[in-house]
N, C-alpha and C positions, 0 to 999 in steps of 0.2 A: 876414391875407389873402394868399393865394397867387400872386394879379396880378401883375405889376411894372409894366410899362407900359403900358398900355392903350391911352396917350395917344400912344406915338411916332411921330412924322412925319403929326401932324394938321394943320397948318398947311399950306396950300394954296392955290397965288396962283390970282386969279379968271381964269377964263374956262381955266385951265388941265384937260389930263384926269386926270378922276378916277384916283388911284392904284390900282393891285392890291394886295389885301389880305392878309397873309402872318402866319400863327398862329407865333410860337416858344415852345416847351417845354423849360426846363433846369430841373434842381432846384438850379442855381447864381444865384442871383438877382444877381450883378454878370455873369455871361455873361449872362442871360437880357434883361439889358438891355442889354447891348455888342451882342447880336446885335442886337436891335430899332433901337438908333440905327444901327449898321452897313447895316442893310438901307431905313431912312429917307435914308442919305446915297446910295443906291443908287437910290433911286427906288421905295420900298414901303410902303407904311403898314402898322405891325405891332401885332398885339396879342402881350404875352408873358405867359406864366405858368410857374410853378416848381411848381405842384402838376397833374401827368396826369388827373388828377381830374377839376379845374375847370377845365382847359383843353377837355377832352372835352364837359363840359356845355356853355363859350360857344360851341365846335363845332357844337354839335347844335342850337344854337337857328335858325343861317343859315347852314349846311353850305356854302352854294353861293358866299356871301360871300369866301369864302378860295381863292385861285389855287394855294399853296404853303405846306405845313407843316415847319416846319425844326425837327429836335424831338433830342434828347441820346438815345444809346441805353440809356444807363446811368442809371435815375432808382428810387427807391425804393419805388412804389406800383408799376408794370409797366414795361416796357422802352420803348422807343422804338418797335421793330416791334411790338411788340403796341397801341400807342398808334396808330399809323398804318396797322395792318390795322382795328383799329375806325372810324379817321378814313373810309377807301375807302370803306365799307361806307355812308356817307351821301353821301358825295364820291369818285365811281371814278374823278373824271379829277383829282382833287387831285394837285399835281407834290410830289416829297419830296425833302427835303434829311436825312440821317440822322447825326449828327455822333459820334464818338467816339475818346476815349483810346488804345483797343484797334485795332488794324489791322482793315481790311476782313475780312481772312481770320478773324478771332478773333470777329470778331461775324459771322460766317454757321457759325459752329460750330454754329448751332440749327436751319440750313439755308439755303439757296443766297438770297440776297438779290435782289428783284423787279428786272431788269434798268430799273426806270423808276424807282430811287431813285436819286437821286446821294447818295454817299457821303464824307464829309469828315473825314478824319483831323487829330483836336487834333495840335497846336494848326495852322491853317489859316489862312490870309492873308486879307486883305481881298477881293483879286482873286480867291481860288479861291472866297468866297462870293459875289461880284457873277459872276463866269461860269459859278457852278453854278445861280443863281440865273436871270440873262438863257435859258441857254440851256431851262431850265422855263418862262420864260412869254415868248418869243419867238414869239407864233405869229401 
């Protein structure tokens, strides 16, 4: 199974507000879960998956459920922007996080990258995903 954590940062003290719900996509399933617990200690509840696939499907079941998709550009079924022009397409105001190995500049070699993704060069600190993060659902 393609999941990894489904479960991350479901625990939630009563009377507290409901978290924002945040899809992560790597086809590295020890990042795919570092990111999910990284964005639970941040304040997010995350679903993660290692296959674009079935991340796309539990997408499509509750589009609207998801604030932020934080997704690897490099993955073996389709890219990242190709994962997250499909994600728009049921969620336009979905906020993105786009991670990768390759400098910004090398991954917009397939063209000029949607000024509303933020963009995170591996490897990436805690702090550059918690205020690439805050400043997508600070509204």
């Amino acid at each position: 199974m393609s999941e990894v954590s489904g479960k991350a940062g479901t625990s939630q003290q009563q009377g507290s507000q409901p978290r924002k719900r945040i899809i992560v996509v790597d086809d590295e399933p020890a990042l795919a879960e570092l990111l999910a617990e990284m964005t639970h200690e941040i304040g997010f509840e995350a679903d993660s998956f290692t296959a674009p696939s079935q991340a796309l499907h539990a997408f499509a079941q509750n589009p609207n459920m998801y604030s932020v998709a934080i997704c690897d550009q490099t993955m073996p079924e389709i890219s990242g922007l190709e994962l997250i022009e499909q994600m728009r397409r049921l969620n336009p105001s979905l906020g993105v996080i786009l991670c990768s190995g390759y400098t910004r500049r090398a991954t917009e070699q397939s063209g000029e990258l949607d000024p509303t993704i933020r963009f995170l060069n591996k490897p990436y600190t805690f702090e550059m995903l918690r205020e690439a993060l805050l400043s997508l659902t600070s509204t």
